[in-house]
C-alpha angles and dihedrals in degrees: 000000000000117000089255092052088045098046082041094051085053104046089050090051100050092042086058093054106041084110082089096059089068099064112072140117103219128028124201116190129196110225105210115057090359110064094006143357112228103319091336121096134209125258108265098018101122089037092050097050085048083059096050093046094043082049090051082239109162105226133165139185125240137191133163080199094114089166085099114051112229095268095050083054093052091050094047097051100042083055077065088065081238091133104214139136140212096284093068083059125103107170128180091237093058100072074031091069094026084060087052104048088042093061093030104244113166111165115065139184099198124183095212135119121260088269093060087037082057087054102046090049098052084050081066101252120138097230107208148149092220113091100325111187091220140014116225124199123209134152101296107197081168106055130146141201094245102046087045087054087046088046088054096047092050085050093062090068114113107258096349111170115248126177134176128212079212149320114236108158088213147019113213114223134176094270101042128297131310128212095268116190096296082065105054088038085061097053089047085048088057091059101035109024089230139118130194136247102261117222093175129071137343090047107101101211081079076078107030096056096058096041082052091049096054087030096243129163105234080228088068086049136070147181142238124198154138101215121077096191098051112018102030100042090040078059096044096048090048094047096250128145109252138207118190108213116207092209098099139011096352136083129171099251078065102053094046087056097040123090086220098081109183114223080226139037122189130171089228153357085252091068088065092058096052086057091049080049 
């Protein structure tokens, strides 16, 4: 079978079968690609949310994207008219800091923009350049040349601790994609041969911890999202159903080649919405 009748035999298959995904318990969304795209969001967002609220469904949000602090993220959704609260986020900086209260770590060099500063402040840490005791690497959409040379100086020291909120190689906006953490961890990589410990997706305790906390099989929740390589492997190793949306990163020529196969693949996350009608 050539590689059109095959990409055409899956995605017929999986169009057939999207009742199912009507019928979780929990459901966990990627942000960017998979609701908007930048400051634009997808057809049927704010409709589909009302459904899951009006069906008692559990759902949260996640993004590996720590360039907003929780609060920017709450603004900028609500702006959306989606209605929800802290409690439906699940952000690559929260088991970041968690990792560093738990080890007691105080004094921080973070790579983040002044909204995820804000945030790490508030969470009580001295953010500094002097003798930190820790970088930490998040999605900088401020960086400059200078703290990325500092960054590579304090990473030359033997044994130094470095942590990541994620590593997405990319960020999808309206226009094309953007170097996202992964990127600025590689060029770091090119001058200090080191990469850092990674909290975000694809970990799947970014899942797990949430299904333990409302006492949910991974087999009642599922996942939407448009990275292979983050959001779909980070389902599969939990044990949670996947969709692969192709609004953002992903395209078919890439799943068939992945070794992260979704169990669904949409177009959109506006398809969903048409099975709950």
């Amino acid at each position: 079978m050539n590689l059109k009748k095959l990409l055409k035999s899956i995605m017929d298959n999986i169009t057939n079968n999207l009742f199912e995904l009507t019928t979780k318990q929990v459901y966990f969304f990627d942000l960017d690609g998979t609701l908007y795209l930048g400051n634009k969001l997808f057809k049927g967002v704010p409709e589909l949310i009302e459904l899951l609220k009006k069906q008692e469904k559990k759902f949260f949000f996640l993004s590996n994207n720590s360039s907003k602090s929780t609060e920017d993220y709450l603004k900028k959704l609500n702006k959306y008219n989606l209605k929800i609260n802290r409690d439906n986020l699940i952000l690559s900086q929260h088991p970041t800091i968690e990792f560093l209260k738990k080890n007691n770590y105080k004094k921080i060099f973070l790579l983040g923009t002044q909204s995820l500063k804000n945030e790490f402040r508030n969470e009580g840490f001295e953010l500094t350049e002097e003798e930190p005791q820790i970088l930490v690497l998040a999605f900088d959409q401020e960086l400059t040349y200078n703290r990325l040379v500092r960054a590579a100086y304090i990473l030359q020291k033997e044994n130094f601790p470095y942590i990541a909120t994620h590593l997405d190689n990319r960020c999808p906006t309206e226009t094309g994609y953007i170097p996202d953490a992964g990127g600025i961890a590689a060029l770091l990589y090119k001058a200090t041969e080191r990469m850092p410990i990674v909290f975000g997706k694809p970990n799947k305790e970014m899942l797990l911890f949430k299904l333990n906390e409302l006492g949910t099989s991974p087999k009642n929740a599922i996942i939407f999202g448009d990275r292979l390589y983050t959001d779909i492997k980070m389902g599969k190793e939990a044990g949670v159903t996947t969709c692969c949306v192709l609004s953002g990163e992903i395209t078919m020529d890439a799943i068939k080649n992945s070794d992260f196969k979704p169990d669904f693949i949409i177009n959109g996350i506006w398809e969903l919405l048409k099975e709950f009608k």
